[in-house]
C-alpha positions as CSV (number, residue, x, y, z in Angstrom):
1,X,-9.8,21.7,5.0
2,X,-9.6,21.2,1.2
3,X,-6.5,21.7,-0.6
4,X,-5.7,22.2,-4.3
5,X,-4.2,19.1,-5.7
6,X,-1.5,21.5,-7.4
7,X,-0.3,23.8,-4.7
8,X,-0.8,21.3,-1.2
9,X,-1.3,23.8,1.6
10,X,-0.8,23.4,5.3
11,X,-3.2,21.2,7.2
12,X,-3.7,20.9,11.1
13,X,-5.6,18.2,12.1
14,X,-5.8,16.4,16.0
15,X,-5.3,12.7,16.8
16,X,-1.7,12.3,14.2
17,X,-0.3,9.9,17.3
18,X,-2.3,7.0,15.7
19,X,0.2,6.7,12.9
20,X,1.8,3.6,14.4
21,X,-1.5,1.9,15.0
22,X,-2.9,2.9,12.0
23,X,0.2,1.0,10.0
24,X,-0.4,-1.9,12.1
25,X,-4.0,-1.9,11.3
26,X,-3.1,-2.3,7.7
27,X,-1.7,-5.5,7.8
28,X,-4.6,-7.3,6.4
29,X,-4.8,-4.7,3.2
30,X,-2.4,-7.0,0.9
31,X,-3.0,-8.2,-2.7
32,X,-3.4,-11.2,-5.2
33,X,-0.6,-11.9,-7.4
34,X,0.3,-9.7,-10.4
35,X,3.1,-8.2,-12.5
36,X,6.6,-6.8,-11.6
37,X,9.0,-4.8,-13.8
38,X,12.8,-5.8,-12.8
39,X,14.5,-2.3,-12.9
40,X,17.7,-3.2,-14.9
41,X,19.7,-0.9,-12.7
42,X,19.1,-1.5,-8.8
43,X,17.2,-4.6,-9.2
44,X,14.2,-3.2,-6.9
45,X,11.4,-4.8,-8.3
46,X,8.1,-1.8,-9.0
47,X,4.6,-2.8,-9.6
48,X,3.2,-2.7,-12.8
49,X,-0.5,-4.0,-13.3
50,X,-0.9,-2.4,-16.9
51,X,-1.4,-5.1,-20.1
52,X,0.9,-2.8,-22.4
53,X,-1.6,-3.8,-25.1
54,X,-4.4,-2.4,-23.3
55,X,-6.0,1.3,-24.2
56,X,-8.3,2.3,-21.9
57,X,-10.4,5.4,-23.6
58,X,-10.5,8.9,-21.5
59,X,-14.5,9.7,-20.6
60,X,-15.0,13.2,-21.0
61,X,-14.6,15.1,-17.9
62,X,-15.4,18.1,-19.3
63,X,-19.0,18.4,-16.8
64,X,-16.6,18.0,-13.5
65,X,-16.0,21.6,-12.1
66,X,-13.9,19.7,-9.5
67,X,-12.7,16.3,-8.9
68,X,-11.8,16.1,-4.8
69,X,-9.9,13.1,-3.7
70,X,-10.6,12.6,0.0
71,X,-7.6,10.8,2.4
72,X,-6.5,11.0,5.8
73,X,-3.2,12.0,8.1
74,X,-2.5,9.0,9.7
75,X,-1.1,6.5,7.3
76,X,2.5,6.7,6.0
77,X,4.0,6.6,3.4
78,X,0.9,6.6,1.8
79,X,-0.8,10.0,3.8
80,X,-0.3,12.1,6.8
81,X,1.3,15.2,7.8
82,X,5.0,15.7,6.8
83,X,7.2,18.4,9.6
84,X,6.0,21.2,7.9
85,X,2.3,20.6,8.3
86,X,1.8,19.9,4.8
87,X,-0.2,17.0,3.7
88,X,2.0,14.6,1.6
89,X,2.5,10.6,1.0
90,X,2.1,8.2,-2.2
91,X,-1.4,8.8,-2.2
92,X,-1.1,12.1,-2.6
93,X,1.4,12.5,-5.2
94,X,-0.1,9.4,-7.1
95,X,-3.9,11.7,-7.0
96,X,-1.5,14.3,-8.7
97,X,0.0,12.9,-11.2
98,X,-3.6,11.4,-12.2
99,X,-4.7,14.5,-12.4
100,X,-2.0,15.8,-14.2
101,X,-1.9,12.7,-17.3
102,X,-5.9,13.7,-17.1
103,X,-5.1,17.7,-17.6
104,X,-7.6,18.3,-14.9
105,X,-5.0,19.0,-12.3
106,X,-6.3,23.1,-11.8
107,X,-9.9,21.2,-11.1
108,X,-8.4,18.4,-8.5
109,X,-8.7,18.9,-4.8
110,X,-7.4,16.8,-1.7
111,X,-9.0,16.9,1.4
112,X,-8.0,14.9,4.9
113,X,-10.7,13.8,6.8
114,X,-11.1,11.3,9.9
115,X,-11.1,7.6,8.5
116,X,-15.2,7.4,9.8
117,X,-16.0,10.4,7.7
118,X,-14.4,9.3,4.3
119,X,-17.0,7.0,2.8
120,X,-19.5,9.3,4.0
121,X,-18.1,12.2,1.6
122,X,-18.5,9.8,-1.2
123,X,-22.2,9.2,-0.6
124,X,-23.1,12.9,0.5
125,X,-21.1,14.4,-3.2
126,X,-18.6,16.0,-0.9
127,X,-16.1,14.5,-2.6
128,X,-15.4,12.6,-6.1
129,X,-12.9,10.0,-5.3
130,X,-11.4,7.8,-2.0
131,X,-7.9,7.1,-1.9
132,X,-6.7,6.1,1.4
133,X,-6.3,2.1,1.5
134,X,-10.3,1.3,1.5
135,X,-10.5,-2.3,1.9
136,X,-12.4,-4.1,-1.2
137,X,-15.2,-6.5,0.4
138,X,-18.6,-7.1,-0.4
139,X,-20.1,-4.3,1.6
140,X,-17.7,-1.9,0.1
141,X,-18.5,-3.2,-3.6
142,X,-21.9,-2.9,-2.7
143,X,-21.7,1.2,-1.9
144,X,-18.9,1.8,-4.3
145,X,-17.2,1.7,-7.5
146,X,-13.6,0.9,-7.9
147,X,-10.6,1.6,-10.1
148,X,-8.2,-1.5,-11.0
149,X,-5.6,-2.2,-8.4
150,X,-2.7,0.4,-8.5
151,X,-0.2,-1.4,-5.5
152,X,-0.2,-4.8,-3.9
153,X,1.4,-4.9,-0.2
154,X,2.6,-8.4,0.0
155,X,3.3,-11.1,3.2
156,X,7.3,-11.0,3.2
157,X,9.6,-13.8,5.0
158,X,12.8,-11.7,6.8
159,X,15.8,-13.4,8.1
160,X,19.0,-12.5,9.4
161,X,21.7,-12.0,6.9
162,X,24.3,-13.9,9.0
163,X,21.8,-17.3,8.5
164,X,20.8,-17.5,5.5
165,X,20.1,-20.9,3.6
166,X,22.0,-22.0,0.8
167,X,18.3,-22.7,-0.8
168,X,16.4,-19.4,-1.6
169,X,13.3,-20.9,-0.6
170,X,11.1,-21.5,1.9
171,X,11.5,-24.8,2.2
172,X,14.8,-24.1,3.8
173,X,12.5,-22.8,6.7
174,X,11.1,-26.6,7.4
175,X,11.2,-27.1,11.3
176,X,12.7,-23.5,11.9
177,X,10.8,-21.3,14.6
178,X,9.3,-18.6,12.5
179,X,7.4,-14.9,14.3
180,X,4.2,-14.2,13.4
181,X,1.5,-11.4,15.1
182,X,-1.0,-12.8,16.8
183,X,-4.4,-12.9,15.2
184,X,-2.8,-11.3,12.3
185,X,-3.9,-12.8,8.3
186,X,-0.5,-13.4,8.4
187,X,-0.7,-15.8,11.3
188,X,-3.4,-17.8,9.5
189,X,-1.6,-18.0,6.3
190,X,1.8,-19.0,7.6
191,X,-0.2,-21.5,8.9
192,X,-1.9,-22.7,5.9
193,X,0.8,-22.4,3.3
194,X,4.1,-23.6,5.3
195,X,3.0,-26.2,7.4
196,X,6.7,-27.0,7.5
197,X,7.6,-24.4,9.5
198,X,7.3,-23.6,13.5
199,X,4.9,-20.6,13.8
200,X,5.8,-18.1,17.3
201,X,3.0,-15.7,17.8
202,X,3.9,-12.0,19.3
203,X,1.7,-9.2,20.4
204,X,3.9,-6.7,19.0
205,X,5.8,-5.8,16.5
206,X,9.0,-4.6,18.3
207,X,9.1,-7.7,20.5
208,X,9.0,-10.2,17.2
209,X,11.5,-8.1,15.7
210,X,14.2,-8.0,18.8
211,X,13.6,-11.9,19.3
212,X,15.0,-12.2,15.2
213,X,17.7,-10.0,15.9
214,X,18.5,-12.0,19.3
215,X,18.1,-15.3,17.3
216,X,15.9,-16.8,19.4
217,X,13.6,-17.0,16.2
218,X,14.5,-18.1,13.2
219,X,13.2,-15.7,10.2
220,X,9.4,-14.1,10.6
221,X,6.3,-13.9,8.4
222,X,4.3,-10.7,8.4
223,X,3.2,-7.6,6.1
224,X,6.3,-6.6,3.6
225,X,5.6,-3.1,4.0
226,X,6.5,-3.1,7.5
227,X,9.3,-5.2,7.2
228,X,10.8,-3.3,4.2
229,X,10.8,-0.4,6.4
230,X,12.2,-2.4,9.3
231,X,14.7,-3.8,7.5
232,X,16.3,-0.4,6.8
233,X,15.7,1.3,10.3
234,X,18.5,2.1,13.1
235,X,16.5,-0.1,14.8
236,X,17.2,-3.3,12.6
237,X,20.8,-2.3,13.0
238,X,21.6,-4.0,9.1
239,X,20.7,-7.3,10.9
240,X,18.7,-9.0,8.3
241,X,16.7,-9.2,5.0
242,X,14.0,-10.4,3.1
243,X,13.9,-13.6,2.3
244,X,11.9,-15.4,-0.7
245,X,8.7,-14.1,-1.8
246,X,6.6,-12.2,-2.1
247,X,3.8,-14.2,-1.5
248,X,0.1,-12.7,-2.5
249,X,-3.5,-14.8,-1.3
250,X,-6.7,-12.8,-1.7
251,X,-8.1,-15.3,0.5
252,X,-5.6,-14.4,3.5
253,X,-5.0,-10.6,2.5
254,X,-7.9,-9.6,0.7
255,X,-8.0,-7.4,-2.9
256,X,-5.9,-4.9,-2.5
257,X,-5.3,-0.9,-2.9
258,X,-7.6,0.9,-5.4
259,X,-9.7,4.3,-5.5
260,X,-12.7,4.4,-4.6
261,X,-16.1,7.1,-6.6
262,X,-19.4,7.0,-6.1
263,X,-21.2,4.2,-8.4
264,X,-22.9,7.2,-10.0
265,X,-19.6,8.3,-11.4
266,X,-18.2,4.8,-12.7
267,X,-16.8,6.9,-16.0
268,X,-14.9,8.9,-13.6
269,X,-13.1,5.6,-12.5
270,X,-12.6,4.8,-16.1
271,X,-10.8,7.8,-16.6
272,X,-8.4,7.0,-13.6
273,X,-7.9,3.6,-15.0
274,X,-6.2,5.5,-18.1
275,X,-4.6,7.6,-16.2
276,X,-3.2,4.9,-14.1
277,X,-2.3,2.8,-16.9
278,X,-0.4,6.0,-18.5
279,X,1.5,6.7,-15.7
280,X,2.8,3.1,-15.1
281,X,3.6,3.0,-19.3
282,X,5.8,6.2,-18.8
283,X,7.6,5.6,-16.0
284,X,6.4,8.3,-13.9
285,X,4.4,5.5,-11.2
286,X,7.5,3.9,-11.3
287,X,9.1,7.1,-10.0
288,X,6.6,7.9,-7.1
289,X,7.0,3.9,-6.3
290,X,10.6,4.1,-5.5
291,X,10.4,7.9,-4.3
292,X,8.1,6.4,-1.5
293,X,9.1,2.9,-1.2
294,X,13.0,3.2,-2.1
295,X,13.4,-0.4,-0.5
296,X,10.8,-2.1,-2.6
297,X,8.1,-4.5,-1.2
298,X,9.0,-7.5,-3.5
């Protein structure tokens, strides 16, 4: 079903269940390092990957009857189904508000398909743009072009509030037993940059989380995104915090978030580029950051 980016009608699509394995899945989808903005007021620190002194120029759009972002339901807070059976998330409001600082937004569509059919709608011309957490690897470079990164998920220590160190670093974690997931690139880079530290793999999330609230672990390592949202669940109970950080390694966690077009339309990611670099120079990214993320990630 394809929806006008402008007026997001309902959608109804089989298989939303998968929203807890789908978050899991995107533990691996993290960033290298780049800039923060310190908000003055609340201290939450919001992403901001724009050189102030850059102008990117605006390709003329002029010969796009439509621009269709493609997406899927099963990955919040970026996309999925909200209780109404309306299509909502970061992703989506972010594809709006590009459309918007473009004044294209009558001529901007957003379609959900299944995950397997997305890059296929690239290819095929049945849609313009990909945003729904594409990983950037070779094979993807290969069959794609790419805007700049617009949101880095970073590897996050948490700790419980009652035990903190009186050093804010993770050298206070030498010799303390730290969760990890199993098999997880946040396994393999605990293990590479804090060799002081006692690594305790768990299969699942819930189980790592309930040994840190039981203390029979110390802090754990793993995807900040997750753990921001943790950290402020019932679940969590107000039992701990982050602690240090963020960390980024493209090595471990790979290049990050950015939307994907057809290498045919490379001016069309150009133009996105702008718009992304508007948006994060007037404050209104900043405003679908914390709308979506009101914890931060950093």
């Amino acid at each position: 079903m394809v929806v006008n980016a402008g007026a997001i009608a309902p959608l109804k699509f089989a298989g939303i269940l998968r929203i807890l394995c789908a978050f899991i899945a995107f533990l691996a989808a993290a960033l290298p390092v780049l800039a923060t903005d310190r908000l003055a007021t609340d201290e939450i620190l919001v992403p901001n990957y724009t050189d102030p002194r850059e102008r990117i120029p605006v390709p003329d759009l002029s010969t796009y009857n439509r621009i269709r972002f493609v997406t899927t339901v099963d990955f919040p807070p970026f996309n999925f189904l909200d209780q109404t059976g309306r299509l909502a998330g970061f992703h989506i409001d972010l594809a709006r508000a590009i459309c918007d600082e473009l004044e294209i937004l009558p001529r901007c569509q957003i379609q959900a398909l299944p995950w397997a059919e997305l890059e296929g709608a690239l290819s095929t011309g049945q849609a313009e743009a990909l945003i729904a957490g594409l990983a950037i690897t070779a094979d993807s470079r290969a069959a794609h072009h790419f805007t700049r990164t617009y949101l880095a998920l970073p590897a996050r220590f948490a700790i419980r509030a009652d035990k903190l160190p009186t050093q804010n670093s993770a050298k206070a974690l030498a010799g303390q037993r730290v969760g990890v997931l199993a098999g997880t690139a946040h396994e393999a880079m605990v293990r590479d940059w804090f060799g002081g530290v006692k690594p305790v793999t768990f299969s699942r999330p819930g189980w790592m989380f309930d040994a840190l609230k039981a203390g029979s672990i110390d802090a754990v390592f793993g995807n900040g995104l997750q753990l921001s949202f943790w950290l402020s669940s019932q679940s969590a109970e107000g039992c701990c915090r982050f602690f240090d950080g963020p960390y980024f390694s493209q090595a471990h966690l790979g290049e990050g978030l950015a939307i994907a077009v057809s290498p045919r339309r490379a001016a069309l990611a150009e133009a996105f580029d702008h718009a992304l670099a508007e948006l994060n120079r007037n404050g209104r990214f900043s405003e679908l950051y914390l709308r979506w993320f009101p914890n931060g990630l950093y």
